[in-house]
C-alpha positions in Angstrom: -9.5 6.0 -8.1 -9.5 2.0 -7.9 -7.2 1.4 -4.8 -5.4 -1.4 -7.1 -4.4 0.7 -9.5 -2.9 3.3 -6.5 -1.0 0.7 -5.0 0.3 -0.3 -8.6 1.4 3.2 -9.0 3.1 3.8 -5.9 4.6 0.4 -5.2 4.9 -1.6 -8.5 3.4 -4.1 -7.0 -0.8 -4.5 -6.5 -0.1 -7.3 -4.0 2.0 -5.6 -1.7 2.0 -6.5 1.9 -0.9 -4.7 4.6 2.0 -4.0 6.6 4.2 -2.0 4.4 0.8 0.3 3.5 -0.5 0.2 6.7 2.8 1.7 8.1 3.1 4.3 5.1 -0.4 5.2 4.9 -1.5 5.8 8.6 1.3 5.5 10.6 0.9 1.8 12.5 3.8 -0.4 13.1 3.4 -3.8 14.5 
């Protein structure tokens, strides 16, 4: 799956921020 079109369909957005997937995706907070 094209990781542009994941964040599309779980955010609505292709451009969203590091952070916010970072944080989702494996757990990091800075």
């Amino acid at each position: 799956m094209n990781t542009k079109f994941a964040l599309l369909a779980r955010f609505e957005n292709p451009t969203v921020e590091l952070k916010q997937v970072s944080q989702e995706f494996f757990g990091i907070t800075s």
